[in-house]
Jmol script that loads the backbone (N, CA, C; Angstrom):
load data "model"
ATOM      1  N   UNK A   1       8.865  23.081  43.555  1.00  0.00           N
ATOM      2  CA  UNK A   1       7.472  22.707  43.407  1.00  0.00           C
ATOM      3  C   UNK A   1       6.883  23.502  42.245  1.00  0.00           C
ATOM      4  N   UNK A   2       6.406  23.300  41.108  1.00  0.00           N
ATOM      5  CA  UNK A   2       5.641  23.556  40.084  1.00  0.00           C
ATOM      6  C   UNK A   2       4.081  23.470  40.417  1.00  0.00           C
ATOM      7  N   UNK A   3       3.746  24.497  39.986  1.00  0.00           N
ATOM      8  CA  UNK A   3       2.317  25.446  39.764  1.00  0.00           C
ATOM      9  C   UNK A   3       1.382  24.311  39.896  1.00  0.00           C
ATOM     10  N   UNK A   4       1.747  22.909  39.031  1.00  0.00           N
ATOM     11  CA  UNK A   4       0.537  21.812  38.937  1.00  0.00           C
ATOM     12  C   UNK A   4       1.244  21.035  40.244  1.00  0.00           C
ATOM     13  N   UNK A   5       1.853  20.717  40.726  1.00  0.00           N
ATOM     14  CA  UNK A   5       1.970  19.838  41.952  1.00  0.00           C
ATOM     15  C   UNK A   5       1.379  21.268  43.187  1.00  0.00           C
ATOM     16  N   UNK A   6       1.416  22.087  42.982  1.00  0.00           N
ATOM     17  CA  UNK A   6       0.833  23.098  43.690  1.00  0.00           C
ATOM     18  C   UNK A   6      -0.626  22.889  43.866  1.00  0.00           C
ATOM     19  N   UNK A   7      -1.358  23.135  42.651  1.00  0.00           N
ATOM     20  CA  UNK A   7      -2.935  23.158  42.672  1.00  0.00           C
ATOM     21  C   UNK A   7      -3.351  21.612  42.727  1.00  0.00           C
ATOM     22  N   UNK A   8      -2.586  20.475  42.735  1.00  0.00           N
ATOM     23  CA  UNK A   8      -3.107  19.072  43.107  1.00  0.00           C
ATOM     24  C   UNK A   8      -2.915  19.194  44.494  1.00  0.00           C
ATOM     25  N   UNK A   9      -2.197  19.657  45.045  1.00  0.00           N
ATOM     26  CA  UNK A   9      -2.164  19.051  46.742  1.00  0.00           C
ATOM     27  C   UNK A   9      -3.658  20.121  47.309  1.00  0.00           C
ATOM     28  N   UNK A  10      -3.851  21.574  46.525  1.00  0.00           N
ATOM     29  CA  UNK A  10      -4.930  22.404  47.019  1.00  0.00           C
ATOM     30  C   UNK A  10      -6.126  21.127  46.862  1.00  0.00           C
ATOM     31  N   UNK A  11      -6.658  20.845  45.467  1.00  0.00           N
ATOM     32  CA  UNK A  11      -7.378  19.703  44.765  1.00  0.00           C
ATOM     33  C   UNK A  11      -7.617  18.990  45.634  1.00  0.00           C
ATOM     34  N   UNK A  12      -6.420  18.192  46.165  1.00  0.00           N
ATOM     35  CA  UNK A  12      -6.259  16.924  47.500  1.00  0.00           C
ATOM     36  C   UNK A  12      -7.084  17.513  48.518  1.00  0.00           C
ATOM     37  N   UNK A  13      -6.607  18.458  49.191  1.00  0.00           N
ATOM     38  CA  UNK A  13      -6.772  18.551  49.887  1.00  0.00           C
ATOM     39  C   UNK A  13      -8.452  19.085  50.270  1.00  0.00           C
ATOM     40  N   UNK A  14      -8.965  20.110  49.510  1.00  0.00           N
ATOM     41  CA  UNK A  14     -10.226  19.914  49.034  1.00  0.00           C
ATOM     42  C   UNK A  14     -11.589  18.948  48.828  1.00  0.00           C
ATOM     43  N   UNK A  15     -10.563  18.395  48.290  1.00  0.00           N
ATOM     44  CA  UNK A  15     -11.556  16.960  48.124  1.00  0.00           C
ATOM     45  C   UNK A  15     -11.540  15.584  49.585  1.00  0.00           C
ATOM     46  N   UNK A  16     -10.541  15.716  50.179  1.00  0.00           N
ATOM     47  CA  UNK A  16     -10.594  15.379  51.561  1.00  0.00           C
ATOM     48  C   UNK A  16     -11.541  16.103  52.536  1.00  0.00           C
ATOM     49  N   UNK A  17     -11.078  17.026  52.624  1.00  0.00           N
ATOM     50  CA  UNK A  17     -11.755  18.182  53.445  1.00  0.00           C
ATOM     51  C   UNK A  17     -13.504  17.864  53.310  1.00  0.00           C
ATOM     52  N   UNK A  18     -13.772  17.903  51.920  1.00  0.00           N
ATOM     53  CA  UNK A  18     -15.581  17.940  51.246  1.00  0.00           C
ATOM     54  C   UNK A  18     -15.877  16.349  51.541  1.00  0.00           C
ATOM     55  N   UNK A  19     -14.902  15.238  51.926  1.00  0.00           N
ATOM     56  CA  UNK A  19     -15.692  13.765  52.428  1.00  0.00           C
ATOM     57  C   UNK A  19     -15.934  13.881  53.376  1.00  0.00           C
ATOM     58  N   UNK A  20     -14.827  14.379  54.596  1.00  0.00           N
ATOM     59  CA  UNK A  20     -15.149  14.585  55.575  1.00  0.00           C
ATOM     60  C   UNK A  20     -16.447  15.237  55.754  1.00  0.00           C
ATOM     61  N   UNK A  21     -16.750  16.297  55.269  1.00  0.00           N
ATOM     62  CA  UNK A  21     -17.639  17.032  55.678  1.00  0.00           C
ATOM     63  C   UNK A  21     -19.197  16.212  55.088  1.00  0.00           C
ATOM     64  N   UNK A  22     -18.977  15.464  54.099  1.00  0.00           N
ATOM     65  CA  UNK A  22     -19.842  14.769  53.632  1.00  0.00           C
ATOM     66  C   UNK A  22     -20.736  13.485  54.509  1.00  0.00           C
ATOM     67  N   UNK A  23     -19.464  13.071  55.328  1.00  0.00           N
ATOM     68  CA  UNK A  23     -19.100  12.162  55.681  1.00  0.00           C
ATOM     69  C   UNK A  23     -20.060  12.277  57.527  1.00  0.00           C
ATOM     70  N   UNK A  24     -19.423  13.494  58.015  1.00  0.00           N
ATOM     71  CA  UNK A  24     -20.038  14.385  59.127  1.00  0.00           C
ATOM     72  C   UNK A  24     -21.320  14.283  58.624  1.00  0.00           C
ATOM     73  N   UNK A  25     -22.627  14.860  57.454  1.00  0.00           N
ATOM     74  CA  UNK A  25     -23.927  15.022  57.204  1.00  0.00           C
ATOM     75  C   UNK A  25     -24.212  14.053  57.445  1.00  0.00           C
ATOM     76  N   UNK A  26     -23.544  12.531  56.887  1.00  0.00           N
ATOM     77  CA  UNK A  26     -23.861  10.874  57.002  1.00  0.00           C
ATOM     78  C   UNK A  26     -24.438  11.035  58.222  1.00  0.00           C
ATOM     79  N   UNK A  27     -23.776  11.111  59.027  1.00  0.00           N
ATOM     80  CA  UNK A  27     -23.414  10.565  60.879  1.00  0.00           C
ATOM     81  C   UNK A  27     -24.977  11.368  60.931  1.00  0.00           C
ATOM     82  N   UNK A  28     -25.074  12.776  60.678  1.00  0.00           N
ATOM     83  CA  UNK A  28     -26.085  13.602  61.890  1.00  0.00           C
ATOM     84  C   UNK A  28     -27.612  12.664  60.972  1.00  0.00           C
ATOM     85  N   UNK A  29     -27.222  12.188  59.571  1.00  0.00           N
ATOM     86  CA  UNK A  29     -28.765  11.562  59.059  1.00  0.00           C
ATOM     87  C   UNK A  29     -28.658  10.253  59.601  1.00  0.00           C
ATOM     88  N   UNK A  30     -27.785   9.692  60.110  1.00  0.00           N
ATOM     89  CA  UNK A  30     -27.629   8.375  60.611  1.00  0.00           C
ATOM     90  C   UNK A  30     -28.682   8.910  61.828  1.00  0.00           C
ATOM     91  N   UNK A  31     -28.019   9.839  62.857  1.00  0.00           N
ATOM     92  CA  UNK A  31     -28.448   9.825  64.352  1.00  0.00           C
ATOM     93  C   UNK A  31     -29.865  10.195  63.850  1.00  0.00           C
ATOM     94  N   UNK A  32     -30.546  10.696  63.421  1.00  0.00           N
ATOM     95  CA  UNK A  32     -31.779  11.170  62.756  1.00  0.00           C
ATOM     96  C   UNK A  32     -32.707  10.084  62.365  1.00  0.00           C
ATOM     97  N   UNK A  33     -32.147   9.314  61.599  1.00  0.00           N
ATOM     98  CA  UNK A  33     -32.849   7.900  61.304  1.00  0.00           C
ATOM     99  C   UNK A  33     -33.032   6.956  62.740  1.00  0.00           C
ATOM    100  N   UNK A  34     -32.050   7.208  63.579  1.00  0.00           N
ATOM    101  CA  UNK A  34     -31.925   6.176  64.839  1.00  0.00           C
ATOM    102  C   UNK A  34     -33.124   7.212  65.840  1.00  0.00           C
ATOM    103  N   UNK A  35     -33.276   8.231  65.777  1.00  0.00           N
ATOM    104  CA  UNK A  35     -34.514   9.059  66.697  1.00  0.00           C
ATOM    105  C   UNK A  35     -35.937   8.630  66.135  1.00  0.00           C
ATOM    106  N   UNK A  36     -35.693   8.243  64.708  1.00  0.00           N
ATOM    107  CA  UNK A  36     -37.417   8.116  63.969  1.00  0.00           C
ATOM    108  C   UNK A  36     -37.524   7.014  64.131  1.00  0.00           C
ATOM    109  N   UNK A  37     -36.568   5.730  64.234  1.00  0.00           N
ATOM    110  CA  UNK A  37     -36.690   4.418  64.298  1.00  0.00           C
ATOM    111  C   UNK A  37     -37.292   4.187  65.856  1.00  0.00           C
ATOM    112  N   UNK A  38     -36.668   4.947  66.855  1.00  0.00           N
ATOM    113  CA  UNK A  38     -37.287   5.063  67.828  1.00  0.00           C
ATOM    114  C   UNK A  38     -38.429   5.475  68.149  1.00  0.00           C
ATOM    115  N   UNK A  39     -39.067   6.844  67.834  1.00  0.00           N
ATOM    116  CA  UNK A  39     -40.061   6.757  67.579  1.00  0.00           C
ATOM    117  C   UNK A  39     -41.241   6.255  66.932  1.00  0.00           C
ATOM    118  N   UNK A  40     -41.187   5.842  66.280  1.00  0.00           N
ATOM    119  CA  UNK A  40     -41.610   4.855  65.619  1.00  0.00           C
ATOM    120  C   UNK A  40     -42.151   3.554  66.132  1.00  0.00           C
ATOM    121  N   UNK A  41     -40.881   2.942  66.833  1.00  0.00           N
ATOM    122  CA  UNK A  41     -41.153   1.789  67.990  1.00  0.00           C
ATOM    123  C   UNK A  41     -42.005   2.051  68.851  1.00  0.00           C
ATOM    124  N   UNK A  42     -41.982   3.291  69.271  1.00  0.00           N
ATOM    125  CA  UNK A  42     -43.047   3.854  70.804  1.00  0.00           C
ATOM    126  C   UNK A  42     -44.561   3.616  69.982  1.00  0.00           C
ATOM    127  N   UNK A  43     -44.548   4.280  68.365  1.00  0.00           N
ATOM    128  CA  UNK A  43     -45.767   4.409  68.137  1.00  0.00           C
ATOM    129  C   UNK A  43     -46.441   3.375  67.503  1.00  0.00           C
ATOM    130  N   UNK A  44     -45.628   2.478  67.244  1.00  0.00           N
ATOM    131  CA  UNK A  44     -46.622   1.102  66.471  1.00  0.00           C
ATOM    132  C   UNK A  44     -45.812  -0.190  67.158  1.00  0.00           C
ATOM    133  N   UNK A  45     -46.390  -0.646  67.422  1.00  0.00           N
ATOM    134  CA  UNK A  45     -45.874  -2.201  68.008  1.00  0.00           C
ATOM    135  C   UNK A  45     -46.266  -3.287  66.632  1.00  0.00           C
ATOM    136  N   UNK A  46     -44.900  -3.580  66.707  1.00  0.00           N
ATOM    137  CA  UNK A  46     -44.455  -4.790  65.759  1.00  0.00           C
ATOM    138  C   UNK A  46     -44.506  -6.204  65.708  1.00  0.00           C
ATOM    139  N   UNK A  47     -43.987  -5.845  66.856  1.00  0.00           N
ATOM    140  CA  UNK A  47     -43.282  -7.669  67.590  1.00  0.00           C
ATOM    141  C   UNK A  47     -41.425  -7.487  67.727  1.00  0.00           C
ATOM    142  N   UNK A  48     -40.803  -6.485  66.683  1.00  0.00           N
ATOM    143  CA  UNK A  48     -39.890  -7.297  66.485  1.00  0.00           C
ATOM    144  C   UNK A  48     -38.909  -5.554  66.293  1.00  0.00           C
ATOM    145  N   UNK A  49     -40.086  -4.850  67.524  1.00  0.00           N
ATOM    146  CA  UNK A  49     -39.089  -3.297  67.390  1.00  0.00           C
ATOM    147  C   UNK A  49     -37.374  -3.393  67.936  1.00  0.00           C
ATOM    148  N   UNK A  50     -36.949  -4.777  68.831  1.00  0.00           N
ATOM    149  CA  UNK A  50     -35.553  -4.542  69.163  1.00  0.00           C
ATOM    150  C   UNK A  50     -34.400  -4.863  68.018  1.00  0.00           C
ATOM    151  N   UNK A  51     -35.157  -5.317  67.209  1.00  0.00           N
ATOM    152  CA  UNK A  51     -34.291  -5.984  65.768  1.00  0.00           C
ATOM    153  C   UNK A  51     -34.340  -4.719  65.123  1.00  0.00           C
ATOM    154  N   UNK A  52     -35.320  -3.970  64.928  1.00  0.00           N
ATOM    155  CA  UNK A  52     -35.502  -3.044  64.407  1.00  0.00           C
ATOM    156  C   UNK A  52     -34.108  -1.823  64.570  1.00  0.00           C
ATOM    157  N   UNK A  53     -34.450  -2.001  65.792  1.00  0.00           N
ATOM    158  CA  UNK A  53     -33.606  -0.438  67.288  1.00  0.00           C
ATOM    159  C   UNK A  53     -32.480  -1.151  66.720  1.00  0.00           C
ATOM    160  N   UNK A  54     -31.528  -2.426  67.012  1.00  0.00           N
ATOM    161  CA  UNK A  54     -30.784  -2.624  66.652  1.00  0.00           C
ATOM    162  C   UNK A  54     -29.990  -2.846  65.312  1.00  0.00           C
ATOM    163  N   UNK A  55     -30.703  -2.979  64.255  1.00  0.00           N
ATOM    164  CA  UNK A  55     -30.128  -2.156  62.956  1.00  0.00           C
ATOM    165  C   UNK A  55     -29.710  -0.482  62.354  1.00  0.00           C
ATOM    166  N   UNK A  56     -31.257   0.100  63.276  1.00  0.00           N
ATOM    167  CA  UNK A  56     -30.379   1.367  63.749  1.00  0.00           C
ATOM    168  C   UNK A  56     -29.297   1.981  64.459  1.00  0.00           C
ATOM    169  N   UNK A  57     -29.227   1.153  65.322  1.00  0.00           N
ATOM    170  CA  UNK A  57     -28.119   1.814  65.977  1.00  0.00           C
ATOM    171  C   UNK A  57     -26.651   1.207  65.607  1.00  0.00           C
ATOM    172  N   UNK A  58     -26.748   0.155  64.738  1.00  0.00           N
ATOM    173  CA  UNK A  58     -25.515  -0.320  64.100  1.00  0.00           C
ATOM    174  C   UNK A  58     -25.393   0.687  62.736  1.00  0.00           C
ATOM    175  N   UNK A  59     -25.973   0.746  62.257  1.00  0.00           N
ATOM    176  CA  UNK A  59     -26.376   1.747  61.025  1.00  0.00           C
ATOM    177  C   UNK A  59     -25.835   3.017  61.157  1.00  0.00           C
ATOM    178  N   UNK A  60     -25.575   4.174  63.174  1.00  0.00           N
ATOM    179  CA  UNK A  60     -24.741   5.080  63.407  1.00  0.00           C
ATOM    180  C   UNK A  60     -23.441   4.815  63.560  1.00  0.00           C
ATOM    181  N   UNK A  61     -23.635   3.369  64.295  1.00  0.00           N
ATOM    182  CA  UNK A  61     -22.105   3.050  64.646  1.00  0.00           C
ATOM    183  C   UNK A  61     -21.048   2.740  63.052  1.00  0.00           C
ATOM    184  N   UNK A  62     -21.922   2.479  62.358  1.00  0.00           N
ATOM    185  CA  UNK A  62     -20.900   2.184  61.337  1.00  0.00           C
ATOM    186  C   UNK A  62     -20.521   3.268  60.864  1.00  0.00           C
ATOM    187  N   UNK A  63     -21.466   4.165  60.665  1.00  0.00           N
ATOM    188  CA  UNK A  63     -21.046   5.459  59.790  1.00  0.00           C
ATOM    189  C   UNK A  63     -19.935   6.521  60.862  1.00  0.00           C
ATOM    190  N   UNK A  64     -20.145   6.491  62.047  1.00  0.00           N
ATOM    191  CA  UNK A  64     -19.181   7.253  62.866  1.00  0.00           C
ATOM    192  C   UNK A  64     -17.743   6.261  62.840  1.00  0.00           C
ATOM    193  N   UNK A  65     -17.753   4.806  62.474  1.00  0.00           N
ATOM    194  CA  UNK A  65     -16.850   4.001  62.400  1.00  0.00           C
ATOM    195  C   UNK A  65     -15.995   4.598  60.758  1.00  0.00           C
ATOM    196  N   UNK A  66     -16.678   4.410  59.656  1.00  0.00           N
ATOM    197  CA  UNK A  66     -16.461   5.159  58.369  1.00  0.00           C
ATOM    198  C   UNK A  66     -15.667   6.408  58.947  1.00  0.00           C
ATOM    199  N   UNK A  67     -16.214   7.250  59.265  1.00  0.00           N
ATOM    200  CA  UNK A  67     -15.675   8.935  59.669  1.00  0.00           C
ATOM    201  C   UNK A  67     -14.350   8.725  60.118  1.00  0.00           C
ATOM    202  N   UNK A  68     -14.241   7.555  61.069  1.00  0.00           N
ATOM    203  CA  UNK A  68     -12.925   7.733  61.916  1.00  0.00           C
ATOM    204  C   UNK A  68     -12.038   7.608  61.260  1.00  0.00           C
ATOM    205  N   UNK A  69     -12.366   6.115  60.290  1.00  0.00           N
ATOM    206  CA  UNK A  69     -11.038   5.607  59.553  1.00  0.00           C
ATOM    207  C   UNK A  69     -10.926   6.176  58.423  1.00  0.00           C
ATOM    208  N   UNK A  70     -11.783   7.175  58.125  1.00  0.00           N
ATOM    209  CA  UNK A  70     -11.590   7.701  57.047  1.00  0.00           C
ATOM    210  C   UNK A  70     -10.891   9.476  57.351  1.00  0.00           C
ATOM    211  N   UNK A  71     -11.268  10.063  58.140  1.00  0.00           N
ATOM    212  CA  UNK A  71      -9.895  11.099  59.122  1.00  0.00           C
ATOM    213  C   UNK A  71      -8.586  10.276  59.207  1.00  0.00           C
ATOM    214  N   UNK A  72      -8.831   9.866  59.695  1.00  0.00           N
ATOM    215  CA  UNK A  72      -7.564   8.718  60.054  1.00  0.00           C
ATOM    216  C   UNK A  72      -6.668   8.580  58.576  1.00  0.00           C
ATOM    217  N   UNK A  73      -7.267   8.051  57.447  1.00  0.00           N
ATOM    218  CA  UNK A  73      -6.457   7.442  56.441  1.00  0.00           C
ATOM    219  C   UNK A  73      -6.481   8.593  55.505  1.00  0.00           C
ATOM    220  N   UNK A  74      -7.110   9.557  55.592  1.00  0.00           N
ATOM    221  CA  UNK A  74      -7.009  10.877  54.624  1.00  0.00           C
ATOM    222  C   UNK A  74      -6.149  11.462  55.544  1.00  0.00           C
TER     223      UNK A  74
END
end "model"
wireframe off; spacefill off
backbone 0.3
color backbone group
């Protein structure tokens, strides 16, 4: 193994490591957006707060969906 196949797998691995973790901030601003969307609903009536609730909460599920397959395939 040579010095540069050395510092690319560190590199790799680095840069995996920093999506993940990127990836983790997504999820907790996802769940964050899905608490204000909720609140929100309590505090103004729309007509149309379950369409609402339900783009949020697809909006966590996708991003914890992202996280998985992306652990998974890194």
């Amino acid at each position: 193994m040579t010095d540069l196949q050395f510092f690319e797998g560190i590199f790799s691995s680095f840069t995996k490591l920093g999506l993940l973790f990127f990836l983790f901030l997504y999820i907790i601003f996802s769940f964050i957006v899905l608490k204000q969307v909720n609140l929100m609903t309590k505090t103004l009536e729309v007509g149309f707060e379950s369409v609402i609730k339900a783009i949020a909460l697809l909006h966590l599920i996708v991003s914890v969906a992202v996280f998985v397959y992306a652990f998974f395939v890194l």
